[in-house]
MIPA-742776 format. One line per 2 residues: their letters; for each residue x, y, z of N, C-alpha, C. Coordinates in nm, 3 decimals. Layout:
! residues N
a	X:Y:Z:X:Y:Z:X:Y:Z; ...
***
This chain:
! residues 190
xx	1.366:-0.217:0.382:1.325:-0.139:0.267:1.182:-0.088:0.287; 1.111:-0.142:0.342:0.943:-0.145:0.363:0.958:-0.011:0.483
xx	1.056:-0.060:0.555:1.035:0.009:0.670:1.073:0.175:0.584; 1.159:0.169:0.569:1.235:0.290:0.477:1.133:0.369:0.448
xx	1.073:0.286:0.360:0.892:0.336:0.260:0.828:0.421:0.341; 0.816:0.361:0.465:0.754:0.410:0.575:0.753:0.532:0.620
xx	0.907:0.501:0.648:0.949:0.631:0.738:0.973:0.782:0.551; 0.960:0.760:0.504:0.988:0.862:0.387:0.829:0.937:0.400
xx	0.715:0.815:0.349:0.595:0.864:0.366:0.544:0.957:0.512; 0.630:0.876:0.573:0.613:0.980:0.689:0.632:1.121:0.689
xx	0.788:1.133:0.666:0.842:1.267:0.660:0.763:1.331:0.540; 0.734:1.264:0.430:0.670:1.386:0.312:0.526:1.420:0.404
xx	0.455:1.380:0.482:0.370:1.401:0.501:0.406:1.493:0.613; 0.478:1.461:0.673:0.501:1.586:0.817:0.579:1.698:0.746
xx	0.651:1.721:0.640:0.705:1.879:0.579:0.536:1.887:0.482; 0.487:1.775:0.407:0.351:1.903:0.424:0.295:1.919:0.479
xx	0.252:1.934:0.613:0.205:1.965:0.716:0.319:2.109:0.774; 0.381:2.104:0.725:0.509:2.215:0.782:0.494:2.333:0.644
xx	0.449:2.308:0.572:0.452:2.357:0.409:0.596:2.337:0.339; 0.689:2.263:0.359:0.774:2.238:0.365:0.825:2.187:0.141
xx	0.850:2.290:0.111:0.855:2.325:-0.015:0.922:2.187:-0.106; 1.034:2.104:-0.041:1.056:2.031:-0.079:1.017:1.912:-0.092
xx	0.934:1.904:0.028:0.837:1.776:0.068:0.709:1.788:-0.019; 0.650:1.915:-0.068:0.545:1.899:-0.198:0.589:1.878:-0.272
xx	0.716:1.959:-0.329:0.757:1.877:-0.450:0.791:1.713:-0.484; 0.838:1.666:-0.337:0.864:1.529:-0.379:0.731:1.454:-0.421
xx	0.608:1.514:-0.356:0.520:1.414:-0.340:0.475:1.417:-0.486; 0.471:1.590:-0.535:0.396:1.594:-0.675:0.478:1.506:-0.782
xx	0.626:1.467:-0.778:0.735:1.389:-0.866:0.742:1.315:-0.878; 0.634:1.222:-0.714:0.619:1.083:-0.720:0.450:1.064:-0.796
xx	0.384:1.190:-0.807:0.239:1.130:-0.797:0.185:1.163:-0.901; 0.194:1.296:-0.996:0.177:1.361:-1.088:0.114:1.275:-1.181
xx	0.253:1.253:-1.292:0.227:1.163:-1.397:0.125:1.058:-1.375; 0.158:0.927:-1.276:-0.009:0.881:-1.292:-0.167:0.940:-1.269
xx	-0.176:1.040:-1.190:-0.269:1.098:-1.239:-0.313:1.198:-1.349; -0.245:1.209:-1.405:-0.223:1.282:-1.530:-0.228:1.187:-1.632
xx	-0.190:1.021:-1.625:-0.197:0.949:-1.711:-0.380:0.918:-1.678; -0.436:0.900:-1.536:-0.567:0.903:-1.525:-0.657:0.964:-1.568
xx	-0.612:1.094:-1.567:-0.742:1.220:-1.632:-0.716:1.172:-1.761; -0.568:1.188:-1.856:-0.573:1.211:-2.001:-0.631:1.095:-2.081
xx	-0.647:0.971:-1.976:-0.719:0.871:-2.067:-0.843:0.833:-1.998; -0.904:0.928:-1.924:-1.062:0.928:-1.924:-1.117:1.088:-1.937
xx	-1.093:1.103:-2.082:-1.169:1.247:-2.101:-1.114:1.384:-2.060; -1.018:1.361:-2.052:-0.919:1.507:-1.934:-0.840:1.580:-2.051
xx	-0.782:1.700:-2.006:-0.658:1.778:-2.050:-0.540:1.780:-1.920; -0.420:1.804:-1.970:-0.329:1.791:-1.836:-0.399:1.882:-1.757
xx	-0.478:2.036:-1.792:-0.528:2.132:-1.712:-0.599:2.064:-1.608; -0.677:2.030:-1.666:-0.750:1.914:-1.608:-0.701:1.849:-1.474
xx	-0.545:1.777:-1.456:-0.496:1.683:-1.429:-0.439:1.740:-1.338; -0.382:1.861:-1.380:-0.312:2.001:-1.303:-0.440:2.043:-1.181
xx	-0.565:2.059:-1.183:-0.636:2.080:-1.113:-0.719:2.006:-1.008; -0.749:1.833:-1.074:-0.792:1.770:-0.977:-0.659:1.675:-0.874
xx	-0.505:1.752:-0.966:-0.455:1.691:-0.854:-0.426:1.819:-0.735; -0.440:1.941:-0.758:-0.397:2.027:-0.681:-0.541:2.009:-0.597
xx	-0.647:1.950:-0.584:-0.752:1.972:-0.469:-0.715:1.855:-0.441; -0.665:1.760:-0.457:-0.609:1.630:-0.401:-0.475:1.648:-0.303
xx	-0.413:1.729:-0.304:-0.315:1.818:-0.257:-0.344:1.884:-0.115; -0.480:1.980:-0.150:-0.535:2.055:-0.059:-0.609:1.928:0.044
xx	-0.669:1.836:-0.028:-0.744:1.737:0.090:-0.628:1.649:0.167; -0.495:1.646:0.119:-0.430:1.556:0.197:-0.356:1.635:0.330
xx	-0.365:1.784:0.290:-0.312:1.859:0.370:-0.385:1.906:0.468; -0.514:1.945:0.441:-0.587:1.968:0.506:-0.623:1.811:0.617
xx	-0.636:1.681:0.614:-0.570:1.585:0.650:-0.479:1.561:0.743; -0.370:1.632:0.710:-0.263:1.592:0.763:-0.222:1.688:0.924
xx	-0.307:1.839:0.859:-0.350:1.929:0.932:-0.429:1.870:1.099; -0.530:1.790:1.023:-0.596:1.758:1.146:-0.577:1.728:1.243
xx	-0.413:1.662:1.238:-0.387:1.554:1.344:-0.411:1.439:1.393; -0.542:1.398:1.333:-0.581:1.258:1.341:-0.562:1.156:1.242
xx	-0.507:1.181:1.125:-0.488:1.153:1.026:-0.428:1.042:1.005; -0.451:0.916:0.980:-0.319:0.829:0.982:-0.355:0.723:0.840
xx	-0.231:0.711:0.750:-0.221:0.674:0.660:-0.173:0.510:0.661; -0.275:0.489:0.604:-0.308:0.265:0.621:-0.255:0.245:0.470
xx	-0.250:0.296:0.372:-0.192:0.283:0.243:-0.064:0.338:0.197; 0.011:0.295:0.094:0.099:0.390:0.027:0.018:0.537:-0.023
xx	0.145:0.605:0.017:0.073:0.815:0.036:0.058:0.769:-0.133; 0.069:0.677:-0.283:0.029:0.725:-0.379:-0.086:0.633:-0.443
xx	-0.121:0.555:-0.297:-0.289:0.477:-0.345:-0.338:0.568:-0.316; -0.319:0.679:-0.152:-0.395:0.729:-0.163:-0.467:0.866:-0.239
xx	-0.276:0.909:-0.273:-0.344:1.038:-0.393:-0.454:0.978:-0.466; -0.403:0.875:-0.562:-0.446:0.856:-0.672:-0.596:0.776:-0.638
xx	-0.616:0.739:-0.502:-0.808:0.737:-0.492:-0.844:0.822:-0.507; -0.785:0.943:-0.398:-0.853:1.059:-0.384:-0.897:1.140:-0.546
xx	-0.783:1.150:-0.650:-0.795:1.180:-0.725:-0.880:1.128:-0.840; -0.900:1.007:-0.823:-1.004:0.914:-0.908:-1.158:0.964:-0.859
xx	-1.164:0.962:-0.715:-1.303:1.041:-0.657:-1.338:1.190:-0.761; -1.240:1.259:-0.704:-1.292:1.371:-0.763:-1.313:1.421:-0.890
xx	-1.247:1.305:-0.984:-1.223:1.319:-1.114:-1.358:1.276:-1.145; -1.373:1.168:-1.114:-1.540:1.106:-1.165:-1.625:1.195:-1.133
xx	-1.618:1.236:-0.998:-1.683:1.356:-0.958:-1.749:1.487:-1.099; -1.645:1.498:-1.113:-1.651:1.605:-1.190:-1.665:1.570:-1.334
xx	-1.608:1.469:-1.377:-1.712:1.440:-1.495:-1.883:1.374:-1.504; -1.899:1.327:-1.402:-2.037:1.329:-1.377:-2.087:1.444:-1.365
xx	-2.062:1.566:-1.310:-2.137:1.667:-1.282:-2.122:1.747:-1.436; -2.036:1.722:-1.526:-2.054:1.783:-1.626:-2.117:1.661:-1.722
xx	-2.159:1.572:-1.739:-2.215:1.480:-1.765:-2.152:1.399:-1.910; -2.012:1.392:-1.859:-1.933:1.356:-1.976:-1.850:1.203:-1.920
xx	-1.932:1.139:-1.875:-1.934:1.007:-1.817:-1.987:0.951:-1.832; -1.989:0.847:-1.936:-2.122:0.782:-1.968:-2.134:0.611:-1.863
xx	-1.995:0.582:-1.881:-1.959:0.428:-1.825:-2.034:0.436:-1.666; -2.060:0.539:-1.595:-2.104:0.512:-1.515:-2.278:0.587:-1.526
xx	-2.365:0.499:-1.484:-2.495:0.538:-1.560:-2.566:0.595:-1.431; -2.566:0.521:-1.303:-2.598:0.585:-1.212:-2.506:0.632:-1.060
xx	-2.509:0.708:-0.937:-2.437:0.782:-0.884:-2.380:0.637:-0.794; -2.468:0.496:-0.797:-2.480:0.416:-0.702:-2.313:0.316:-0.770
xx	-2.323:0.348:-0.909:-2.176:0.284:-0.939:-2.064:0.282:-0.856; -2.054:0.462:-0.827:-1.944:0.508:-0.712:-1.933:0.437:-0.622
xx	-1.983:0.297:-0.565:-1.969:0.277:-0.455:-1.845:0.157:-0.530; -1.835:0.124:-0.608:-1.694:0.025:-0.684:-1.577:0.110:-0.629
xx	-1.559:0.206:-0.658:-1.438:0.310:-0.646:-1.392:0.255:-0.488; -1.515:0.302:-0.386:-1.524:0.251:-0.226:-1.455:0.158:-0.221
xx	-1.491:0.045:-0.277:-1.473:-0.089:-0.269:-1.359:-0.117:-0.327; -1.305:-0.073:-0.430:-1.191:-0.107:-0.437:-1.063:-0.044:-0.352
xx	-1.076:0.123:-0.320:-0.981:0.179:-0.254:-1.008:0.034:-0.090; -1.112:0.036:-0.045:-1.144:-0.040:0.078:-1.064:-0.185:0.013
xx	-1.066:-0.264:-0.038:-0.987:-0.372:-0.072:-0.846:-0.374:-0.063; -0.804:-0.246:-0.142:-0.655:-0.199:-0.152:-0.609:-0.197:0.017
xx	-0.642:-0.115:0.080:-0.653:-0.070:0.192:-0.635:-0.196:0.318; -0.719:-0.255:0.292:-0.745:-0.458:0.360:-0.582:-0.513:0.338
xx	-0.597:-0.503:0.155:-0.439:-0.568:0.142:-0.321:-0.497:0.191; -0.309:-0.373:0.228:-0.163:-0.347:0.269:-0.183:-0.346:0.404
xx	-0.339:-0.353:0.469:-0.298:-0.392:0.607:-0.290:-0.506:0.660; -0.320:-0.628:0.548:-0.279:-0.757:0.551:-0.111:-0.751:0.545
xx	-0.050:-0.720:0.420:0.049:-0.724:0.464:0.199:-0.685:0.521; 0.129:-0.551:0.575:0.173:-0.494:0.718:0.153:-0.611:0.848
xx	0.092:-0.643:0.857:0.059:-0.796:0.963:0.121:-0.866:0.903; 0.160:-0.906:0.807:0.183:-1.047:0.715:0.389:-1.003:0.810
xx	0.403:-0.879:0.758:0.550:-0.834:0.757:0.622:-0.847:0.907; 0.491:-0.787:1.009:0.493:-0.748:1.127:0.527:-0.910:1.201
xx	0.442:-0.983:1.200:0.479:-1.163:1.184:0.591:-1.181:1.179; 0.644:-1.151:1.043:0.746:-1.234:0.999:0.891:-1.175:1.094
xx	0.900:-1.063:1.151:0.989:-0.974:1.153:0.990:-1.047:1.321; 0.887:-1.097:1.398:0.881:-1.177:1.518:0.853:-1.258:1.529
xx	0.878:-1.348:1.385:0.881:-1.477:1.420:1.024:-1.524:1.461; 1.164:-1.484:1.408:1.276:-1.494:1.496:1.363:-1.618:1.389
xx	1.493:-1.651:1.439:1.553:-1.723:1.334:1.568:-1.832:1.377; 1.604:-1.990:1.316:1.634:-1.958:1.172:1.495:-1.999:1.092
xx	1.354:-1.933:1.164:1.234:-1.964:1.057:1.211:-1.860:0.990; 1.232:-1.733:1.010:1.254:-1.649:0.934:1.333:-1.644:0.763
xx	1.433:-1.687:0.819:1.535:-1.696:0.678:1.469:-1.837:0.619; 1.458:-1.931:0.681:1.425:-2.055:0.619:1.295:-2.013:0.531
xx	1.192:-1.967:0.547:1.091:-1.885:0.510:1.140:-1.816:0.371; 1.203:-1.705:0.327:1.248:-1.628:0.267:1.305:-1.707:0.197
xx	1.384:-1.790:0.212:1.463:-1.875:0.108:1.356:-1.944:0.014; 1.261:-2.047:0.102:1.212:-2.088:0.012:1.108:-2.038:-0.062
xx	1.012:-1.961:0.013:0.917:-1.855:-0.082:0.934:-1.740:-0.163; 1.067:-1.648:-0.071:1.127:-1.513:-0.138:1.227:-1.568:-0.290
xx	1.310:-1.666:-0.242:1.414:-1.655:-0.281:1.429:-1.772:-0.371; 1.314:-1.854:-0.286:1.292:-2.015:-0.471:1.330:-2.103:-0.444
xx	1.441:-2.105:-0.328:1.526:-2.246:-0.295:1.478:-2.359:-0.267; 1.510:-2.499:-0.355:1.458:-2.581:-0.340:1.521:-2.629:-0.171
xx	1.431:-2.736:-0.145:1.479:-2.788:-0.049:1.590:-2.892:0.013; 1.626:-2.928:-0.099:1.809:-2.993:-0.120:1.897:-2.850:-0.066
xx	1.870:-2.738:-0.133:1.959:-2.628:-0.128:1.934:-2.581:0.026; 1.835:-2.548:0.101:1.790:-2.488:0.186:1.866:-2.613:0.304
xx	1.872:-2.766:0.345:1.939:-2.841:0.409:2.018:-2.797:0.395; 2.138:-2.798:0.259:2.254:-2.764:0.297:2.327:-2.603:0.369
xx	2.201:-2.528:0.328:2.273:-2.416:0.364:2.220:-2.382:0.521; 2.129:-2.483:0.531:2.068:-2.462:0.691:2.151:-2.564:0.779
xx	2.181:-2.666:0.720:2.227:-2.778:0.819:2.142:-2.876:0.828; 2.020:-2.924:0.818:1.979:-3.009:0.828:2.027:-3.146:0.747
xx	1.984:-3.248:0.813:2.012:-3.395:0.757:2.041:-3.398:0.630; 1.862:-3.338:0.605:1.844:-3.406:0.429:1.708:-3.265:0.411
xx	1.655:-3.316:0.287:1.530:-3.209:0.248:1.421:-3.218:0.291; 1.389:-3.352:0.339:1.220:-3.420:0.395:1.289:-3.316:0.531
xx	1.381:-3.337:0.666:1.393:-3.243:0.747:1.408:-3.103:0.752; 1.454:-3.059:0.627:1.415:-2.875:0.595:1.271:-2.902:0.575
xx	1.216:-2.982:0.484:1.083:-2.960:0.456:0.987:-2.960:0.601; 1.008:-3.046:0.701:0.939:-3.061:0.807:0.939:-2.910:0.893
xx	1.060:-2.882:0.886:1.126:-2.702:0.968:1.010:-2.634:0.903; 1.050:-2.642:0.771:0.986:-2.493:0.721:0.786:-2.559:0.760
xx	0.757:-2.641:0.766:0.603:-2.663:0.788:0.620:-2.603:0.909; 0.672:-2.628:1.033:0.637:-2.575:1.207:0.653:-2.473:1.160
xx	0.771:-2.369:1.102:0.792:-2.257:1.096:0.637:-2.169:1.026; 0.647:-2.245:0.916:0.498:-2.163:0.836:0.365:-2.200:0.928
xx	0.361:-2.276:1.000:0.239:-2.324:1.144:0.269:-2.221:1.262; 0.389:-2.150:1.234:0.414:-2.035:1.380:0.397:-1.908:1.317
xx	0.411:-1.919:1.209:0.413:-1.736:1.102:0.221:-1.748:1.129; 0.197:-1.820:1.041:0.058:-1.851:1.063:-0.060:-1.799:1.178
xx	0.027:-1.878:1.321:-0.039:-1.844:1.439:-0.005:-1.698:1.488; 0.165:-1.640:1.473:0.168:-1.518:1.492:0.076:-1.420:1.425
xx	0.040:-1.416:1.250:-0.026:-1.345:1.172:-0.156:-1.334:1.227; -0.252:-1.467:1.253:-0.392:-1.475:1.303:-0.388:-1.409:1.428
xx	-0.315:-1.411:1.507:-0.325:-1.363:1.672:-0.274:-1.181:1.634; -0.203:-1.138:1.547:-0.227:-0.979:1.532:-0.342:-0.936:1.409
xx	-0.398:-1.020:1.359:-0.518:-1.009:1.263:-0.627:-1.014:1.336; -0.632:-1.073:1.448:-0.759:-1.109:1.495:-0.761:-0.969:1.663
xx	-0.635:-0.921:1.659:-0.644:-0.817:1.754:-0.649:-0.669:1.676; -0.606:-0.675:1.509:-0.624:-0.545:1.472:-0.495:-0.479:1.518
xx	-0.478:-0.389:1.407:-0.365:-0.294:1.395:-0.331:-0.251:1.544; -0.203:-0.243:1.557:-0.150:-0.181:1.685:-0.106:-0.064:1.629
***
């Protein structure tokens, strides 16, 4: 499913790069309304909403244009930073912003898109791990963190003895997710 995510963000981004009429529209159908819910409840009109998302539009394309471009977030953290930038932007320059008192605030915005950004490339690594760590620690994994299963349930459906021996599995297993995650965290995105 993640992967799916992936490959979609992909393609909307390569038909706009193509101008590819259907691929803007998807993106504006997915992205619109929350920024439109952003402007209208900090001081905006949809006009408004209509405009700082269409230069949000132009910067992702222009972006995407470049060729160097490569997207570390979901394509609608990053509209919707981009669009938070320019929005503040522009109510500061018309000086109808009071919550932020000086220009040095802006650096929160940074910091949080940069946080966001940390977490999905945490767990892009977190995913990337799990997907080579191999079976049956994989599923044993998923059962009991994804899926809740106590460890009575997880023996029987794994085979083990009893639950103290699922419980022991799933510790090596979460001691190898662990070492896989740190050893592509500590080498950085491939």
């Amino acid at each position: 499913m993640q992967l799916k995510a992936a490959y979609d963000q992909t393609a909307l981004l390569e038909g706009l790069a193509r101008q590819d009429k259907k691929a803007i529209e998807t993106i504006y159908k997915e992205n619109f309304n929350l920024i439109q819910s952003l402007v209208l409840n900090n001081n905006g009109s949809t006009e408004d909403a209509k405009d700082v998302f269409q230069e949000a539009m132009i910067v992702l394309y222009q972006k995407v244009q470049s060729g160097s471009f490569e997207l570390n977030c979901q394509l609608k953290t990053f509209v919707y930073s981009v669009c938070r930038r320019l929005w503040l932007k522009r109510l500061m320059q018309q000086n109808r912003y009071a919550l932020y008192e000086s220009h040095e605030d802006l650096v929160v915005v940074d910091e949080e898109v940069e946080d966001h950004e940390q977490r999905n490339l945490e767990f892009s690594l977190m995913e990337k791990a799990m997907n080579s760590l191999g079976e049956p620690c994989r599923s044993l994994l998923e059962a009991f963190y994804l899926q809740k299963k106590g460890m009575q349930e997880i023996a029987a459906s794994f085979g083990y003895t009893n639950a103290d021996n699922a419980k022991t599995q799933k510790y090596k297993c979460l001691m190898r997710l662990k070492k896989l995650f740190f050893s592509q965290y500590k080498n950085g995105p491939q």
